[in-house]
N, C-alpha and C positions, 0 to 999 in steps of 0.2 A: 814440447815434451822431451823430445829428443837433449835439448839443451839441461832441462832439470836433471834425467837420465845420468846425463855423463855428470853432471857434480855430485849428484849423491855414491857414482861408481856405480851405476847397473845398466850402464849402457851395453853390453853387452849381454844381458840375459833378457834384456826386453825388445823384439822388435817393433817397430814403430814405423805408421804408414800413414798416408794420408791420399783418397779417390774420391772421387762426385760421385753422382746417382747417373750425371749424365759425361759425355762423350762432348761438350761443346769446347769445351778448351784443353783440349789433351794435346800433350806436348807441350805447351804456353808455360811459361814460368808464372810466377803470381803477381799479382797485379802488383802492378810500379808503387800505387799508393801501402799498400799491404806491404811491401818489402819495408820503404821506407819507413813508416810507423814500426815494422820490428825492429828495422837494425837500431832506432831509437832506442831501443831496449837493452838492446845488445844480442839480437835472433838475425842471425846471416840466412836468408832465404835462396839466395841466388841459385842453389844445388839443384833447387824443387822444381819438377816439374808438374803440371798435370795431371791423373790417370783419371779411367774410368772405374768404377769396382768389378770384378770379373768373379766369376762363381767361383773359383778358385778360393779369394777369398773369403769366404766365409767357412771351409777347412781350414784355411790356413792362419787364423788368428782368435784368439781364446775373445777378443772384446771386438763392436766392432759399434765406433759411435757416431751419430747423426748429430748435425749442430740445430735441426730447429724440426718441427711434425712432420713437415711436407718428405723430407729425405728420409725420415724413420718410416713414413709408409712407401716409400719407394723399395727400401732397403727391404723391408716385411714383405711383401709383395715378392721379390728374387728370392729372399732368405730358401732355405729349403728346412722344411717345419723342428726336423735333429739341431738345426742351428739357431733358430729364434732366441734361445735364450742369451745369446752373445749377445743379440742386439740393444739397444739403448742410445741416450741424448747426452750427448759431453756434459752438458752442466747439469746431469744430476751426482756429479762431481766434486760441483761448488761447495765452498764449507763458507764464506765468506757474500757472496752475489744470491740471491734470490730471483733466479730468472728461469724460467723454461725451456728455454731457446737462448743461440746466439743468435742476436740481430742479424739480416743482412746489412754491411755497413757502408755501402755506395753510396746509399739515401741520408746518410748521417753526416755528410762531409767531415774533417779531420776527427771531429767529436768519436762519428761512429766507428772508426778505425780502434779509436782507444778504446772505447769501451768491447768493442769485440776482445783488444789484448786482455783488457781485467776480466774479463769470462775466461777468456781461454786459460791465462795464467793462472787463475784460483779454481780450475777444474783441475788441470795438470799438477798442482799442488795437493786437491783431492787424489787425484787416482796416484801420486807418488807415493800416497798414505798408505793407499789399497797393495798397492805393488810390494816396499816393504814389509806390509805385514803377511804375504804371500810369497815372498822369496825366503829360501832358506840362506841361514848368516853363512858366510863364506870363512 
């Protein structure tokens, strides 16, 4: 997202995060296979680390999205009820994919890697849609 951001020039009025539900790899950069599949693309991962989501966020971000059920009831579960409406599932995003959920892609070897990027890439295509028709023209 971050990468679409800065081409379309709205890297700077959006910000852009990315936490687990949980605390098990916090700090950890992203998985070696996960970097390698982006930089394929041309996505420098290397900066990212880990977080957990802290209550904070959910004042602190107008959107806030789950890639598959289990982490949307996680997230609903913490949300505090004023917040709930931020919440939601990256691919309902997709204009392109017809999917629910992003896979987990461990179990998919090289396959499932790509296919998590074409989720990801044609949600972040979706919400850059969403973004510009909500930011005012500069």
């Amino acid at each position: 997202m971050r990468h679409k951001l800065r081409k379309a020039g709205l890297h700077e009025a959006v910000r852009v995060d990315s936490a687990g539900t949980h605390a098990w790899h916090a700090g950890a950069p992203p998985d070696y296979r996960s970097a390698h599949h982006a930089a394929r693309r041309g996505y420098d991962l290397s900066a990212l680390r880990a977080r957990e989501v802290v209550d904070v966020d959910f004042d602190r971000f107008d959107l806030i999205l789950a890639m598959d059920w289990d982490n949307l009831a996680l997230l609903e579960d913490r949300c505090p009820p004023a917040h709930l409406r931020k919440l939601g599932r990256l691919t309902e995003h997709c204009r392109r994919h017809d999917s629910p959920v992003v896979p987990d892609p461990y179990a998919g070897g090289p396959q499932g890697f790509e296919e998590v990027l074409d989720l990801v890439e044609d949600a972040c295509d979706g919400l850059l849609e969403l973004i510009r028709r909500q930011t005012p023209a500069r």
